[in-house]
Structures are given as structure tokens and as C-alpha cells.
N, C-alpha and C positions, 0 to 999 in steps of 0.2 A: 546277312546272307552268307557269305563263304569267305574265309581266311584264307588270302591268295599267298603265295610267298611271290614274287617276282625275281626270277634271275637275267637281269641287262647284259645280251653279250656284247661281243664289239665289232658291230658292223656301223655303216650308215644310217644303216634304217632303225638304229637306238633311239634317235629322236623321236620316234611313233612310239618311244616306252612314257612319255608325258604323256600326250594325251590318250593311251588305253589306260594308265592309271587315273587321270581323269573320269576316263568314262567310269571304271569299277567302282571309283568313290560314288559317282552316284547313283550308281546302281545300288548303293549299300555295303557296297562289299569292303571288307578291311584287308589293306594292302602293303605287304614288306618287301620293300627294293633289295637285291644284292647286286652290287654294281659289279662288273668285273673288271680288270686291268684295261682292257680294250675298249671297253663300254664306257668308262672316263674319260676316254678320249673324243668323245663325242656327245656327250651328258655327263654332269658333272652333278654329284653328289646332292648340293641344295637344294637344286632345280627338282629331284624327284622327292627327297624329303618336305619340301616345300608342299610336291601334289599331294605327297600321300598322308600327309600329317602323323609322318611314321618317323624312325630315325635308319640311316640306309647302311646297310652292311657291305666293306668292302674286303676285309682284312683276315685269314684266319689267324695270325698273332696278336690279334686286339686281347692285350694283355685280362684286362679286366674280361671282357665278354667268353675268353677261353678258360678262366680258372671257372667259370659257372658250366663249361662244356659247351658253348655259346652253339657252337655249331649243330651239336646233335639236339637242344633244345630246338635251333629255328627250323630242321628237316624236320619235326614230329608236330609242333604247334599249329602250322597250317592245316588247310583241310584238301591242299592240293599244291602243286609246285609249277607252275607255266615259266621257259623258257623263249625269252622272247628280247632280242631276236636271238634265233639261234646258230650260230656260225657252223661254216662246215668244220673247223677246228674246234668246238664245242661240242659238234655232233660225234665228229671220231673221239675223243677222250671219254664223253657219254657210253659209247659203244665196248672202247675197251678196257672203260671202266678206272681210268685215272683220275686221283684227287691228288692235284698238287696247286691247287687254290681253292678260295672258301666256295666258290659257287658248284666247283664237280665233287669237293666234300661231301656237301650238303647235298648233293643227287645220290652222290651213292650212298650217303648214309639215310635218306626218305624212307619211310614205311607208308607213304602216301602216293597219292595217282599224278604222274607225271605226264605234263602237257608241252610238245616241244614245237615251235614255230620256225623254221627255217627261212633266212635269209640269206641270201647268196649270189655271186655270180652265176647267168646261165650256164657256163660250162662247167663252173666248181658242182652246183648241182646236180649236174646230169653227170657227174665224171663216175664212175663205178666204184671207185672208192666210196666216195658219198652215197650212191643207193645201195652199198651193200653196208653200210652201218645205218643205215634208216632202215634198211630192212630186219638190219639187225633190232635194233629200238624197238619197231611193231613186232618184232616175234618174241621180245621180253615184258609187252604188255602197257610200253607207253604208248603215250598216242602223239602220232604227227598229221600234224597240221598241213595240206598241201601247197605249198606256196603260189601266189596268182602269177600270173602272167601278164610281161607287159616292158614299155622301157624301161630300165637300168641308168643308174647315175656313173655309169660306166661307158653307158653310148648303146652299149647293147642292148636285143631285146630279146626275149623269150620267159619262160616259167625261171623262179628265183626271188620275185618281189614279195616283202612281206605282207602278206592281207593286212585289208583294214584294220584297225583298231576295234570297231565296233563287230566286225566280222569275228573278229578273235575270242571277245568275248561271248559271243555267242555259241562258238565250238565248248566254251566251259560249261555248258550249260547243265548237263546229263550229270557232272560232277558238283554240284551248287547242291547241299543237306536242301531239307526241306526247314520250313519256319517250326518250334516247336516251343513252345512258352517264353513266347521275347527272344530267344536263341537260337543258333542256328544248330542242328542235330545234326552228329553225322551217327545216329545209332546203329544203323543197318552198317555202317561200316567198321565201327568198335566191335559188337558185340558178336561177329561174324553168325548171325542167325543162318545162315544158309552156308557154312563152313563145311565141306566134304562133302558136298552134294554138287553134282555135274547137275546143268542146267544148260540143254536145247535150246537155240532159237533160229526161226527163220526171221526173217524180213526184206522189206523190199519187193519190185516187182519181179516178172518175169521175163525174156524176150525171147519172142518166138519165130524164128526166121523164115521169112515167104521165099525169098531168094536172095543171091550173096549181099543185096545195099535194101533189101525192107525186111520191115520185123513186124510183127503183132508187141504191144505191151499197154501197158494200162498207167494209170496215174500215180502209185504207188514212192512216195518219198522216201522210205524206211524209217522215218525218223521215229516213229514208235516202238519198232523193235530193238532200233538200236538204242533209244532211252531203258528201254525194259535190259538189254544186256549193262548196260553201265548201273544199272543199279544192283542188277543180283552179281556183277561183280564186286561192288560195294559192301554187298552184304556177305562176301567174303567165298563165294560159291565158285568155282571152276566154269565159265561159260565157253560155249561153242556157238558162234554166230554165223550161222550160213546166208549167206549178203547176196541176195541179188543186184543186179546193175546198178549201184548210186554211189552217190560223190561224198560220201562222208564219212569223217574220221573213225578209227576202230579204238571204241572207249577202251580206257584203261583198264588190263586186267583181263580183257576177252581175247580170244583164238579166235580167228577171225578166217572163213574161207569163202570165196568171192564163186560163186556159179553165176550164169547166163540163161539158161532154159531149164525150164518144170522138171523134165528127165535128171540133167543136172543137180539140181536141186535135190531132188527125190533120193538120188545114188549119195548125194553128200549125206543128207538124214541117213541111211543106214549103216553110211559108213562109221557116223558117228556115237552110233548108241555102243551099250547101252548110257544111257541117262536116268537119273530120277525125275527131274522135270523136262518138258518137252512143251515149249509156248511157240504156235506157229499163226504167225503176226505177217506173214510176207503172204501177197498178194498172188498167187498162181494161178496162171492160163490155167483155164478148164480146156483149151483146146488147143492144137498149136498143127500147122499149116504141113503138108508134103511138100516142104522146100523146093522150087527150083533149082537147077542147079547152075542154071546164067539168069543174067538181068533180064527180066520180065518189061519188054518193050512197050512201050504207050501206043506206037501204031498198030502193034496187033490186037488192040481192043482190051475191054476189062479185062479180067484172066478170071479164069474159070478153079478155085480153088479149092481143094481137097482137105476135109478135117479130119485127125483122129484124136481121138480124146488122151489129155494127160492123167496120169499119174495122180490120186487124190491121196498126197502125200498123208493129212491127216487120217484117213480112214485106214489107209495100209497100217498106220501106228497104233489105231486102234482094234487091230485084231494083230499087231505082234507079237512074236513068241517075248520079247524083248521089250515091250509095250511099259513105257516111262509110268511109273506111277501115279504120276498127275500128268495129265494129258490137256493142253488146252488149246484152243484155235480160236477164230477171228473170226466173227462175220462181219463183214463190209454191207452193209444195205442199203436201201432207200426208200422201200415199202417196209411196212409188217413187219417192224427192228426186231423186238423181240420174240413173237411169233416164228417166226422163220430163224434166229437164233436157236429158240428150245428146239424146234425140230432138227435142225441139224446136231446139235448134241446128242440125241438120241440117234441118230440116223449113222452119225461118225464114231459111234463109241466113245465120245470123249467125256471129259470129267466134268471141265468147263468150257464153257463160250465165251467171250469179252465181244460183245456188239455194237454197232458203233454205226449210227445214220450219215453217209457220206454223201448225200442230196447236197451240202455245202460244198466248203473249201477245206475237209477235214485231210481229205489228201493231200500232203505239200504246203498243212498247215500248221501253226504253232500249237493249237489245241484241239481235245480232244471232250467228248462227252461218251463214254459206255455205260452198257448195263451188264453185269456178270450176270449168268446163267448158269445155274449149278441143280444139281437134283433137290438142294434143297429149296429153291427158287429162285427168284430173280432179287440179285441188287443195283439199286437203282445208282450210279455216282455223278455228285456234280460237274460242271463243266469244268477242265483247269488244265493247263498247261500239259504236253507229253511226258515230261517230266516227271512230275508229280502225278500223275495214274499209273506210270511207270514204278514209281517209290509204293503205291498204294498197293498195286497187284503183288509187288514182290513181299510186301508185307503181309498180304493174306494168303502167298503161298508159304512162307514161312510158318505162320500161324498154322495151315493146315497140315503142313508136313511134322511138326511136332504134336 
């Protein structure tokens, strides 16, 4: 599967660094601990080389492992870097870019996607220092993990706990090569096939406000478009990820801007072109409500409400002066997949359709089955993971963009 590097900071919650390397082993995955000064102090060097059947790095004067360059070998060999846990003192040296031990070495020296997990007291967390180097971290392209919320082995309680172990691994996910002759590939991210090409995307739903505490929105996880951005960032491409409302990490490598409603949305797309690709995977009201402007009472009876129609973000793309060279959108359906797919291609100007029968649990679900839709027909694709349709699509736009 994917060559993790693991860096152990030194908090409490280092001891949740055994059993996530448990879990990666058997998930397949081949796993390299670097312990840090702090993170000895609360796991101890055997314990994770024991899990990981690996040998664990603590040292950057390990005399023998520095004359071979030890260090800029172990930043390049993986196929991704997770920090875990990661201290707020980890986060700021992360931030302002200090290497004065092997583990912020090897960050700064990574040409790889960096995945960082925060652990912390609730007030270290929340203290502005700290969100203004995590915000620093997500506007350089790594990705942070949000931490859960809950008791502290401090007494306190609020957001600062480190998520599960099996949760963690799951955020890796969008970064994990696909399977490719017994190996795991990361081709799309060597060979940069999508290198100086900007690449659009929406995802996610939309929310459309009835009055100041209801919304209209739909079922929409994102999790698709944000797999589709983590991968054409892989394959080396400048992404713009316009995110509707959801709870999930901003893959490595993407620009990431968070709207709320269809208009929103719409104004983000134009802010951002131009672009060469344009994939619009996010889920938008067709209609959105003349907002009240107080709370709409339960004693005054149903409410009587007013629609006007939104923004058909894809169609306005497809008659732009600015109009991305590959153009592709999403139908969501339930009837007549592919029927009703070709005619909206045609009907939107666009290049292609990815279709996709949501009568299941495809919304908010791990996998996907589409059918591409292009002038030159229909391709049919098996069912498989977000992921991997994500890794396929960006591979046949690749293919077509050369």
C-alpha cells in the first residue's frame, strides 16, 4: 500500500503511536517511526520498532546513518510524512520552518505530502499563536487533521484530543498510490503528468438559508471531490478546491476556499479561473429560499416560501469567455443514469459528465460506481473506492490533456 514515515512527538497521546502503527501494518502499509526527544519520554524506541518491524530513527548525528545523508534519504523514500502526535511546539518550528532535530529536518527537507495531527491542551490549541501556525501549515499545502473533542488527561475538556488511530488512518487515505504490478505507484506524483496546469474543483453541498437557524441542503459528503483534488495535486497540478460545508481535511498540495451558498460558490468559480481543467463534483441547490430575516415561528403555521432559482454554475462555464478547456460536471441520479447524464452534457456545454446512481448510500459513502460521458460515448467504470475513480479520472484527464 503506502510508505508511511511516522514522526512521534512528545505529548501523552504518543502512546496512540503503537496502535496506529499496528493498525497501518495491517492494513499493509510499511511503516518508519522517528521518535522525537519528547516522544521517548513516553514510548520508547523498542516498543514502536517491535510494531513496526522497522528500525526507529531518533538521532540526526547517528554517525553511520548521516555519512549515507540519512536524513534526506528518509524525507524522499516514503510516499507521505504523518506527524502524529503533533505538539503545539512541533507545530510552531513546522511553521517557522526550524530544523534543529532529525524529525523538523526531515519536514523541511520532504518533497512529499505532509499529514499533521495535533495534540494538545484545549487552551494551547485554541491560543492564536497556535491557529495562526495551523493556518499557516494549510496555506503551505499540508494537511491538518482537526483534532476531537472531549476530556483531557489534564482534567480539562474541549477540542485538543488526538482522533482515533483508526480515524487517522483514514484521513491518509486520498494519499495512499494505487496497487500497480505487486507495488504501490505513486506515478501520478513522480511524473508530474498534470505539472503547470491549474485544475478547478468544486465539491461538497450547498446551504441555503430559509431564515437565521434553518437551511435547505442535501446529502452531499464531499468526499469525492476532495479525493479528485488530492490526486491532481499528486500528479503535480496547481488545485483550487471550492468546499462547500464539510468537515474534511484540505489534501496536500490544494488551495483550499470554503463557501456556504450556490451564489457563493458561483462568485468563487469565477474568481478563480482562468483554469485548464474545471471538475464540478459539488452538489448545488437548484434553488435557494428568500431568507427570512427572523426565526420563522412553529405557531404561525407552515411558512409559505418563496423560491428563486440558483446559479447553474456549470452552464455559465460553459458559455465562458474563460471557459476551462476541459469542462466536466457530475450528475447525481436515480433514474435514467446515463440518459439523463448525455443530455445534460449537451444541454451544459460541457466536455464530460461522470454519472453516478445515488438511489444507495453513494452520498457519505466510501465508494463510488460512474459512467463517463463524453462525445465520444459512454465509459462504463467498476465499482471502487473514491479514491481510486479519483486516481482514474485524473488519469484520463491527463491522457486527454496531452
Amino acid at each position: 500500500m503506502a510508505r508511511i514515515l511516522l514522526i512521534v512527538g512528545g505529548g501523552i497521546a504518543a502512546y496512540k503511536a503503537a496502535e496506529l502503527i499496528r493498525g497501518a501494518r495491517k492494513a499493509g502499509h510499511e511503516i518508519t517511526p522517528v521518535l522525537t526527544a519528547g516522544g521517548a519520554h513516553f514510548v520508547t524506541p523498542m516498543s514502536l520498532a517491535a510494531l513496526a518491524e522497522s528500525p526507529v530513527y531518533t538521532s540526526l548525528w547517528d554517525l553511520k546513518d548521516e555519512a549515507e545523508m540519512g536524513h534526506i534519504q528518509l524525507s524522499r523514500a516514503a510516499d507521505l510524512v504523518l506527524v502524529c502526535p503533533a505538539t503545539a511546539d512541533l507545530i510552531a518550528k513546522m511553521a517557522a520552518g526550524i530544523a534543529d532535530d532529525l524529525a523538523t529536518t526531515l519536514l523541511l527537507a520532504t518533497d512529499k505530502p505532509v499529514v499533521v495531527a495535533p495534540a494538545m491542551n484545549v487552551r494551547m490549541w485554541q491560543h492564536q499563536a497556535t491557529q495562526a501556525n495551523i493556518a499557516t501549515l494549510r496555506a503551505r499545502g499540508i494537511t491538518v487533521i482537526d483534532p476531537d473533542e472531549g476530556p483531557m488527561a489534564c482534567g480539562e475538556y474541549g477540542p485538543g484530543r488526538l482522533p482515533e488511530p483508526d480515524d487517522i488512518l483514514s484521513f491518509l487515505t486520498p494519499f495512499v498510490p494505487s496497487e500497480v504490478e505487486g507495488r504501490v505507484s505513486t506515478s501520478l506524483d513522480a511524473n508530474g503528468s498534470l505539472a503547470g496546469k491549474h485544475i478547478l474543483i468544486t465539491a461538497g453541498p450547498t446551504h441555503e438559508p430559509i431564515d437565521p437557524v434553518r437551511m435547505l441542503a442535501n446529502r452531499s459528503s464531499g468526499k469525492q471531490g476532495f479525493a479528485i483534488a488530492a490526486a491532481a495535486a499528486q500528479a503535480g497540478a496547481r488545485v483550487t478546491l471550492i468546499a462547500g460545508p464539510v468537515s474534511l481535511a484540505t489534501p496536500g498540495g490544494v488551495a483550499r476556499i470554503d463557501v456556504e451558498t450556490a451564489d457563493q460558490m458561483a462568485a468563487a468559480v469565477e474568481a478563480a479561473l482562468p483554469a485548464d481543467v474545471a471538475i464540478l463534483v459539488a452538489a448545488v441547490a437548484d434553488w435557494k429560499v428568500v431568507a427570512a430575516a427572523h426565526k420563522l415561528k412553529k405557531a404561525d403555521g407552515p411558512p409559505q416560501l418563496s423560491f428563486a432559482p440558483n446559479p447553474d454554475i456549470l452552464a455559465t462555464l460553459g458559455q465562458h469567455p474563460d471557459r476551462p478547456r476541459l469542462l466536466i460536471g457530475f450528475a447525481a441520479e436515480t433514474d435514467n443514469v446515463v440518459a439523463n447524464a448525455t443530455a445534460k452534457r449537451t444541454a451544459k456545454n460541457a466536455d464530460w459528465i461522470v454519472a453516478n446512481d445515488v438511489a444507495g448510500d453513494v452520498m457519505g459513502g466510501a465508494r463510488n460506481r460512474v459512467h463517463l460521458v463524453t462525445e465520444a460515448g459512454v465509459e462504463d467504470w467498476p465499482e471502487a473506492s473514491k479514491e481510486d475513480v479519483a486516481r482514474h479520472l485524473i488519469a484520463r484527464i491527463a491522457e486527454q490533456l496531452a
